[in-house]
C-alpha positions as CSV (number, residue, x, y, z in Angstrom):
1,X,67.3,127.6,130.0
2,X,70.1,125.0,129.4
3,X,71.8,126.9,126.9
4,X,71.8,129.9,128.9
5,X,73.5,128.5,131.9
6,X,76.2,126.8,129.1
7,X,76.7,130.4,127.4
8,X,76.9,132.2,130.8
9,X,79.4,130.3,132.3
10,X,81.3,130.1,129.0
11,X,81.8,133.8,128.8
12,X,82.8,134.2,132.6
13,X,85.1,131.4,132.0
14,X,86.8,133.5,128.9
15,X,86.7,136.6,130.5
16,X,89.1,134.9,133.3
17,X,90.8,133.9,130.9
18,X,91.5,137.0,129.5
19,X,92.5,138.4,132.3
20,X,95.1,136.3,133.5
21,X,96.1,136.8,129.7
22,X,96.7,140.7,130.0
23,X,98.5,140.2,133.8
24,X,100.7,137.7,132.1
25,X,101.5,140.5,129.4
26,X,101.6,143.3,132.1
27,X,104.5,141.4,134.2
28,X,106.5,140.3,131.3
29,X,106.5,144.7,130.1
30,X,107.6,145.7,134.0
31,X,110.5,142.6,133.8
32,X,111.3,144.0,130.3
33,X,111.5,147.8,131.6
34,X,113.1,147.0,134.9
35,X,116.0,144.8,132.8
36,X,116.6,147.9,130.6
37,X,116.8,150.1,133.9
38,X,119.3,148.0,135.5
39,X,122.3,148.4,133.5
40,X,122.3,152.6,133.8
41,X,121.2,152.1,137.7
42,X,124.4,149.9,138.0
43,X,126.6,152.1,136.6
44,X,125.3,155.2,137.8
45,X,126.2,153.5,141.5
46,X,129.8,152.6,140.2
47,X,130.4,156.1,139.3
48,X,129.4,157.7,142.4
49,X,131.4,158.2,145.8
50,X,130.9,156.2,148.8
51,X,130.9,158.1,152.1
52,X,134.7,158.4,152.1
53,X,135.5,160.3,149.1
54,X,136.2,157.2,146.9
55,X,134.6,156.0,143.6
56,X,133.2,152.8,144.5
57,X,134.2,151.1,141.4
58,X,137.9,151.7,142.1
């Protein structure tokens, strides 16, 4: 009965594990995707007109 208890709490405790595990992958993908967005969102804003008329990078 001992060794179940052992073995059931070892497999929830890896399963947590694993899970922070696969967030902790997830985040560092959307930082990855949002950092290679960033650049051609920058410089799409540059190259547009503001309200006046006027490139905003000038």
């Amino acid at each position: 009965m001992m060794g179940v208890m052992i073995m059931a709490f070892s497999i929830t405790t890896s399963i947590t594990t694993m899970q922070r595990g696969f967030l902790s992958v997830d985040s560092a993908r959307n930082l990855s995707l949002a950092s290679q967005m960033m650049p051609s969102e920058i410089e799409k804003m540059r190259l547009s007109k503001n309200p006046l008329g006027k490139p905003r990078g000038i």
